[in-house]
C-alpha positions in Angstrom: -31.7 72.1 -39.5 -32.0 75.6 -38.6 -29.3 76.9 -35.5 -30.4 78.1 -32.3 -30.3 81.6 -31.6 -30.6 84.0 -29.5 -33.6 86.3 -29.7 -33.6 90.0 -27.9 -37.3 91.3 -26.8 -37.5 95.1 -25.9 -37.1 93.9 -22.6 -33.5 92.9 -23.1 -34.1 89.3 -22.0 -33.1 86.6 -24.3 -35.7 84.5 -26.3 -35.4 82.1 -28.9 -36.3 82.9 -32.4 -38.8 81.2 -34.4 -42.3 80.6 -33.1 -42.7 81.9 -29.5 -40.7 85.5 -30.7 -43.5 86.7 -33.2 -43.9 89.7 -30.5 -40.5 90.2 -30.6 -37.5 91.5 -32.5 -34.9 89.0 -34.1 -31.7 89.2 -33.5 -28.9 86.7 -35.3 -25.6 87.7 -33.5 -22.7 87.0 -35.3 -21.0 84.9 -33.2 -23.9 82.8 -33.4 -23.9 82.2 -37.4 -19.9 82.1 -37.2 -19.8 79.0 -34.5 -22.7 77.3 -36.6 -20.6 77.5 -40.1 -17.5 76.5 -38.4 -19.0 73.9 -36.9 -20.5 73.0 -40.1 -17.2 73.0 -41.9 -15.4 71.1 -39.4 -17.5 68.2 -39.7 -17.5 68.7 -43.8 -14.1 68.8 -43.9 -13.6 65.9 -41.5 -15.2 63.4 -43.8 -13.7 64.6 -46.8 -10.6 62.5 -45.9 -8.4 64.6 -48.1 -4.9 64.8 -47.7 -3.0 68.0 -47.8 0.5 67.3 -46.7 2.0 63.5 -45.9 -1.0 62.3 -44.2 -2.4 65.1 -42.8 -5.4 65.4 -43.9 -7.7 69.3 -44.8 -10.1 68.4 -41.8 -7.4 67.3 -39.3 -5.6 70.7 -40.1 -9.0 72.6 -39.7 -9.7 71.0 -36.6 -5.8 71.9 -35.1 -6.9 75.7 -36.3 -10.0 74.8 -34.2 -8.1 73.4 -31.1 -8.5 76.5 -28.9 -12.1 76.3 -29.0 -13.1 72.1 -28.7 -10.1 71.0 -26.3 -12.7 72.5 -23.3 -15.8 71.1 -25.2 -14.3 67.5 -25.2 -13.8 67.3 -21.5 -17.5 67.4 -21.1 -17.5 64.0 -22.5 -16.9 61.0 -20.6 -13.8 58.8 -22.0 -12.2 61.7 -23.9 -9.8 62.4 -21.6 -8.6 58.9 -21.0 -8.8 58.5 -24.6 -6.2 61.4 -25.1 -3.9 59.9 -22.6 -4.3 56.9 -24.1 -2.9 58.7 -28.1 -0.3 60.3 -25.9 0.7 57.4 -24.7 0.9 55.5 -27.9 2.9 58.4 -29.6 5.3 58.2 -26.9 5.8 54.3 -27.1 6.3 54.5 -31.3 8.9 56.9 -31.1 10.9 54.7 -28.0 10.1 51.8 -30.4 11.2 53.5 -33.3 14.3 54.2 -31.7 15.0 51.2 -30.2 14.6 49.4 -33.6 16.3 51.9 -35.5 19.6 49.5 -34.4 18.0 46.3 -36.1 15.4 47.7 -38.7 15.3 49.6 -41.9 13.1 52.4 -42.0 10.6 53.3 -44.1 10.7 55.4 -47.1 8.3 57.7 -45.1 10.0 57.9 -41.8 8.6 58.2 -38.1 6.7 61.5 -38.2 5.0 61.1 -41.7 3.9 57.8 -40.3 2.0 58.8 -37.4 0.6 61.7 -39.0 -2.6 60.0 -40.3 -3.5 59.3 -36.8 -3.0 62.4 -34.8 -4.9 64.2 -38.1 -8.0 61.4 -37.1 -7.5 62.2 -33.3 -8.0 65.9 -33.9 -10.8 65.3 -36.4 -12.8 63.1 -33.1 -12.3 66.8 -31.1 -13.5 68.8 -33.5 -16.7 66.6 -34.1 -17.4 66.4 -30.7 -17.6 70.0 -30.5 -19.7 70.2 -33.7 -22.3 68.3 -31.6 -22.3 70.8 -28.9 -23.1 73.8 -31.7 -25.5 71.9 -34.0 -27.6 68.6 -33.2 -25.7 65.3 -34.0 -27.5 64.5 -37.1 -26.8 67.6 -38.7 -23.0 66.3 -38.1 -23.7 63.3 -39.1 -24.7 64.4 -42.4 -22.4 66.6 -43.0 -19.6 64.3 -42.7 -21.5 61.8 -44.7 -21.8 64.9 -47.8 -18.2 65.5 -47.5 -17.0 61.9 -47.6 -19.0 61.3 -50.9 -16.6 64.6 -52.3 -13.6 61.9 -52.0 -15.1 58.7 -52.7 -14.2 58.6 -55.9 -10.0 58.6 -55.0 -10.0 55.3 -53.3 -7.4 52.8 -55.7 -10.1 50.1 -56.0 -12.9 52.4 -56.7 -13.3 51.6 -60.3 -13.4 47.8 -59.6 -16.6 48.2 -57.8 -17.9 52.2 -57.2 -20.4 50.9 -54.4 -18.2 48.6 -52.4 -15.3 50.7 -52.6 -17.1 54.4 -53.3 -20.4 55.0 -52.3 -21.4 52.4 -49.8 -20.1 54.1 -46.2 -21.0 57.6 -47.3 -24.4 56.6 -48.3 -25.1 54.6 -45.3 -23.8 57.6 -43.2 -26.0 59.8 -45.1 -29.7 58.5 -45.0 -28.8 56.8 -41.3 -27.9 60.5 -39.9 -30.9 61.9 -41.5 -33.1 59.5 -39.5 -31.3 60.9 -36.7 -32.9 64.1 -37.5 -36.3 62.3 -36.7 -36.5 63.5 -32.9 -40.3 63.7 -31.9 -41.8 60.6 -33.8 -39.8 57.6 -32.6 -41.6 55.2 -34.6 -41.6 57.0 -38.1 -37.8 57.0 -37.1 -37.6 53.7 -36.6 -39.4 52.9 -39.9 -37.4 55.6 -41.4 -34.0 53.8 -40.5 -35.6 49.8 -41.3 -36.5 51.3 -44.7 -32.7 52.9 -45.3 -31.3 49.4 -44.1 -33.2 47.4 -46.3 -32.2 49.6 -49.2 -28.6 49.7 -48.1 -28.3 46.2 -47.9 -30.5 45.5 -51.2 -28.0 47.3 -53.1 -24.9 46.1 -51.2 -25.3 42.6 -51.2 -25.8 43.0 -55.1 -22.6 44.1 -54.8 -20.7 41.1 -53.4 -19.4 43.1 -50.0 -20.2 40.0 -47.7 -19.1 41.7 -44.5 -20.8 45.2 -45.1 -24.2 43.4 -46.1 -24.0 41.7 -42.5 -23.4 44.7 -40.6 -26.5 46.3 -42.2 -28.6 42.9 -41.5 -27.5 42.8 -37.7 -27.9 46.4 -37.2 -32.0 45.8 -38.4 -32.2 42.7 -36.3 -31.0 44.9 -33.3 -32.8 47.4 -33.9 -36.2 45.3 -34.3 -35.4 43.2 -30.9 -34.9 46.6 -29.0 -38.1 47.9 -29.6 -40.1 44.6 -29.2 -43.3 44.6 -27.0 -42.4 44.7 -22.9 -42.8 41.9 -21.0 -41.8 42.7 -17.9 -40.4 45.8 -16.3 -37.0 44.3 -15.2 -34.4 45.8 -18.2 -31.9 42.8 -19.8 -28.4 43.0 -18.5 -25.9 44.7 -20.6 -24.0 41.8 -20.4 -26.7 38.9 -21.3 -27.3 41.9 -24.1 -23.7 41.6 -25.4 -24.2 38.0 -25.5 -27.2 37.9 -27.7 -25.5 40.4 -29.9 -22.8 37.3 -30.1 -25.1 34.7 -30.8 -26.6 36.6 -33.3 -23.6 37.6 -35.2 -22.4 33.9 -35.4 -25.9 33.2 -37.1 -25.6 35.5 -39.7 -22.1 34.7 -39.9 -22.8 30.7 -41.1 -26.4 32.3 -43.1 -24.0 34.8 -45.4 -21.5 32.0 -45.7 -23.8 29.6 -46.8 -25.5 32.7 -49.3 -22.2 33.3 -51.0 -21.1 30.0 -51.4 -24.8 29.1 -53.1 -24.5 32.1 -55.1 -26.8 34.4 -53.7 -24.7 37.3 -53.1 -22.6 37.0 -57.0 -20.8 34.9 -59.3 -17.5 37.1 -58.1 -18.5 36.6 -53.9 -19.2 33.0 -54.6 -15.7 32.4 -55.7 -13.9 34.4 -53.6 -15.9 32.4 -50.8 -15.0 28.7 -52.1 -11.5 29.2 -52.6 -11.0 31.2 -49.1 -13.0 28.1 -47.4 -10.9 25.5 -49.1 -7.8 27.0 -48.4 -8.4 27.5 -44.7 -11.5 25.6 -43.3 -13.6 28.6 -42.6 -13.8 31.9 -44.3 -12.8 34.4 -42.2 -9.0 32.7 -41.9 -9.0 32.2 -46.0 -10.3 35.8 -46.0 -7.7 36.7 -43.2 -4.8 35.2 -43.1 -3.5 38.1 -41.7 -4.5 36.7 -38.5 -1.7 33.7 -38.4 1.1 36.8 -39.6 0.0 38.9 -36.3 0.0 36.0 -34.2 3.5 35.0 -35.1 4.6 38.4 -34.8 3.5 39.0 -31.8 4.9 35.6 -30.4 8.6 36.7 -32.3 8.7 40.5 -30.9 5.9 40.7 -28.2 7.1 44.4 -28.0 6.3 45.8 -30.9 8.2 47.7 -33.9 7.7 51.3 -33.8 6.2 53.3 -36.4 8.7 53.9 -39.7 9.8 50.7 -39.1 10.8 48.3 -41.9 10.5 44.3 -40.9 13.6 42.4 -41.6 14.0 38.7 -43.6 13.5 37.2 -40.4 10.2 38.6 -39.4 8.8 38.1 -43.0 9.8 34.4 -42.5 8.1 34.2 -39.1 4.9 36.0 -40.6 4.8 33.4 -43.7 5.2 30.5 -41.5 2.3 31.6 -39.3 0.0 32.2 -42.9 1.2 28.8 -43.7 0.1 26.9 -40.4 -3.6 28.2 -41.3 -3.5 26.3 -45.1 -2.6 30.0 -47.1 0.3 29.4 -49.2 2.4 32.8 -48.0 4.8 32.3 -51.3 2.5 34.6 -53.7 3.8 38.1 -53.8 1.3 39.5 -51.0 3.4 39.4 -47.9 6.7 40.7 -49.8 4.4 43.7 -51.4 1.7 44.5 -49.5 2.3 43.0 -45.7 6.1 44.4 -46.0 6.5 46.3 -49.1 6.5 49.8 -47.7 5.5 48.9 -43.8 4.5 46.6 -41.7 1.2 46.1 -42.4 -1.1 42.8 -40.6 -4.2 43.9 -42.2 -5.9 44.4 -38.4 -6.4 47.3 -36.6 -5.2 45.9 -33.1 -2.4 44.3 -34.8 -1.2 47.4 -36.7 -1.8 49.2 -32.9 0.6 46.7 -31.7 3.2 47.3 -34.3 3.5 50.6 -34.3 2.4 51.5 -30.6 3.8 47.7 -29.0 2.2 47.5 -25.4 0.2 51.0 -25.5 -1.8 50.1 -29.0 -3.1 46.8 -27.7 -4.2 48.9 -24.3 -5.8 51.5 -26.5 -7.5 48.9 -28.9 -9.0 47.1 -25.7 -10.1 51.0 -24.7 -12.0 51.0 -28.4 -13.1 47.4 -28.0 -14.6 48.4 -24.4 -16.5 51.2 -26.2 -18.3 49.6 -28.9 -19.3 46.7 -26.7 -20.3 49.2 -24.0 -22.6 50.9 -26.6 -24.2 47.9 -28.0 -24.6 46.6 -24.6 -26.7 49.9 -22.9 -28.6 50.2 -26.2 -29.5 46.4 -26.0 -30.5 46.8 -22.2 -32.5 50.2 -22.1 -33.3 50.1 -25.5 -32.0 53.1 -26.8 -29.8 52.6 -29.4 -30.2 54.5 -33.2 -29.0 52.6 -36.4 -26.0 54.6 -36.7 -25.1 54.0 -33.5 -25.3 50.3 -33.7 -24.1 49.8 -37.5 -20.2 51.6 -36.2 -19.8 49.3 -33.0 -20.4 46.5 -35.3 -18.1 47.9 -37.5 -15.5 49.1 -35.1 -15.5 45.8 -34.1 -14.7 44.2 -37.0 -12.1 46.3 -38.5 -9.9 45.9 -34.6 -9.9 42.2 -36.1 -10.3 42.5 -39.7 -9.5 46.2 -40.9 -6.2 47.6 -42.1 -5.4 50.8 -39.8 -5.3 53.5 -42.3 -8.7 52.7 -43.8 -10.3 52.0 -40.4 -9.4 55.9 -39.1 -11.9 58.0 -40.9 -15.0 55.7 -39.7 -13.6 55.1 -36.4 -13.3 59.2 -36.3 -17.3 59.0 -36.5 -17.9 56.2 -34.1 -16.1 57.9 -31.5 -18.0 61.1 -31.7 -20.8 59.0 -31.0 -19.4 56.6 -28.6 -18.1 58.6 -26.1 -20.7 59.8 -23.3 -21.2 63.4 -22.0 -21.3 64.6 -18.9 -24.6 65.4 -16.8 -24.5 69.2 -17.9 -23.7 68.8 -21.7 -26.1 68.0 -24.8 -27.8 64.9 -24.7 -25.6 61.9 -26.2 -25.8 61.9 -29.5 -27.7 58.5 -30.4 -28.9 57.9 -27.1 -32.4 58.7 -27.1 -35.1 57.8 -24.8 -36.8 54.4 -24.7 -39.2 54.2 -27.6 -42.7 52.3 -25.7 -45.9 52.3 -25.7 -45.9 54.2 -22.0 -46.6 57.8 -21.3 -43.7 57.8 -19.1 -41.0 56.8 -21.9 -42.5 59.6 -24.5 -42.7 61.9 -21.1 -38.5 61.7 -21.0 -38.1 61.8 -24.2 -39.7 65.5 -24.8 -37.9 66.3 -21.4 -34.5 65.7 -23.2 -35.3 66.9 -26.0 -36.1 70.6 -24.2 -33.0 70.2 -22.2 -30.5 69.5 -25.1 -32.1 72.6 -26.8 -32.1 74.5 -23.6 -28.4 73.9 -23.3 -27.2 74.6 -27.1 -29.1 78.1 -26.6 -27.3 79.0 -23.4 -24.1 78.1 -24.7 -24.2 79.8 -28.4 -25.3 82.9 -26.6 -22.6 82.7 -24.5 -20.5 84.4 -27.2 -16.8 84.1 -27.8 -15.7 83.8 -24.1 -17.7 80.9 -23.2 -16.0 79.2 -26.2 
């Protein structure tokens, strides 16, 4: 997508260029193609997920070189400030943790600092993309971040198991979802645009075996589909009632991919992976999880919390086994002593691994992320504006708080919060909230109206030139 800019008449007033300056003379300042290819870099860079130095990764560093510029952009979005106290917080609270502990725990190989790292890299990473919205339109972001996590796909340590499931499939679903967003003026070839991308996605990831990620891409068609059904009546639906259906719905699919592995549907490999985990624990998601029982026993031994760099000690490993074992998981196998505790504490849950290292402050700023991706789902549901994209992270943000180890969980939650968190009244439009899609004249009518106002907006401010920045 081409960058705004500003266009100089012989008057001296400024116009934009492209089809309404033909009488006029072009002019591309530099400031303008500078902020538009370090915009562009920022978000390339962010999804490229590359480490340069104990954890920090080349886009978190590029976005700390960017600092000066999106620390102003990001207050123009509602939640980003209370999300920064929030990481303030949090940092505060591992380090008293740490501290604490230091009396009664090992520490880790990597130590405190090393540890948090990944995280303040991810938070930086969220400013910098919010900014990038502000310079180019949020698909363009999108897609960039998608093209630069497909440059490190190929590092993960289980790639060559299985290059989609562990490669390919979140860059690729990033990818042809944010070029939908591109789609602006012809809601329903957009809408086609992202059913047809879902139903390829999930064609080739259920081939695959990844259970979870084929029911993300399900529900986020089935949502999609009930949002733009026919209007009955004028009243919208509740976000709650919304958020209730979305509950309903995801407990369906939940027993119908069960019931797919287990007859085979989804892979010889995903069909015994899903027998044994059912037989061990009476449902799949504790067989698949027995993380769960670990956290809860942790949390019932040290409600407080560890600190990051924080090693657990014979007597938490034997409180987290005894919690696996209350579930039917026979604890005694290797995987607590290596993975769970082998180089940290790790519970295999993003709120859990929020608690350990943050105590208090990480289960407040999980309920913050919770309260985000529910909030989304729930005014997409009720006004019916919610894009693919949009709805596929909440789901996922959702499940990795519950199911997701924290250091994978970062680079995707980087994205969701970009597009989770609302801006104010004078900033660009949100970046997947787009106007009702109807058959009325009115609902087309606000959707142009936006769409001239967001553009309105990213001309004033790239001509601003360095000092609006």
């Amino acid at each position: 997508m081409a960058v705004a800019t500003a266009v100089r008449t012989s008057t001296g007033r400024p116009r934009r260029a492209g089809r309404n300056a033909r009488n006029g003379r072009v002019e591309r300042t530099g400031w303008e193609v500078l902020t538009a290819l370090l915009a562009g870099a920022a978000a390339f860079l962010a999804g490229t997920d590359f480490d340069l130095a104990k954890g920090l990764t080349v886009g978190g560093f590029f976005a700390a070189a960017l600092a000066p510029v999106w620390v102003r952009e990001a207050s123009r979005y509602r939640g980003a400030g209370l999300g920064g106290v929030l990481l303030l917080t949090c940092l505060v609270s591992a380090l008293a943790l740490a501290t604490w502990r230091s009396a009664t725990h090992p520490p880790t190989q990597a130590g405190v600092l090393v540890e948090l790292v990944p995280v303040i890299s991810a938070a930086l990473t969220v400013g910098a993309l919010l900014w990038g919205q502000r310079v180019l339109s949020p698909g363009l972001v999108v897609c960039l971040y998608a093209v630069g996590s497909f440059m490190t796909a190929t590092m993960g340590s289980r790639f060559a198991e299985d290059p989609w499931r562990f490669g390919f499939s979140m860059p690729s679903t990033m990818l042809l979802l944010g070029a939908c967003l591109l789609i602006k003026r012809r809601p329903r070839k957009r809408l086609l645009a992202e059913l047809t991308a879902l139903g390829l996605l999930t064609g080739v990831t259920a081939l695959s075996g990844a259970r979870s990620m084929s029911a993300f891409l399900v529900m986020t068609a089935v949502l999609l589909i009930w949002q733009h059904r026919p209007r009955t009546a004028k009243r919208t639906t509740s976000a709650l009632l919304s958020l209730v259906l979305v509950g309903a719905l995801g407990l369906g699919l939940y027993r119908a991919v069960e019931g797919a592995a287990l007859d085979g549907y989804l892979g010889q490999s995903a069909q015994e992976r899903t027998q044994e985990q059912t037989r061990a624990a009476g449902s799949l998601i504790l067989g698949g999880r027995p993380e769960i029982g670990a956290t809860v026993a942790l949390m019932m031994h040290e409600p407080l919390g560890y600190g990051a760099g924080v090693m657990a000690t014979p007597t938490d490993m034997q409180a987290a086994k005894q919690g696996m074992s209350r579930l039917g998981y026979d604890p005694d196998n290797g995987y607590v002593e290596h993975y769970m505790f082998g180089t940290r504490i790790e519970v295999h849950s993003l709120i859990g691994d929020l608690w350990i290292w943050f105590g208090l402050a990480g289960l407040v700023l999980s309920g913050w992320l919770l309260w985000l991706a529910a909030g989304y789902l729930g005014r997409s549901m009720s006004h019916r504006t919610g894009a693919a994209l949009g709805i596929f992270l909440a789901l996922q943000l959702g499940w990795n708080l519950f199911f997701g180890p924290i250091i994978s969980s970062l680079p995707p939650l980087a994205l969701a919060l970009g597009v989770f968190l609302l801006q104010r009244k004078d900033a660009v439009v949100p970046p997947v909230a787009q106007a009702p899609v109807g058959p009325t004249r009115r609902a087309r009518g606000s959707r142009a109206r936006e769409g001239r106002r967001a553009r309105r907006v990213r001309r004033r401010y790239l001509a601003g030139g360095p000092e609006r920045a």
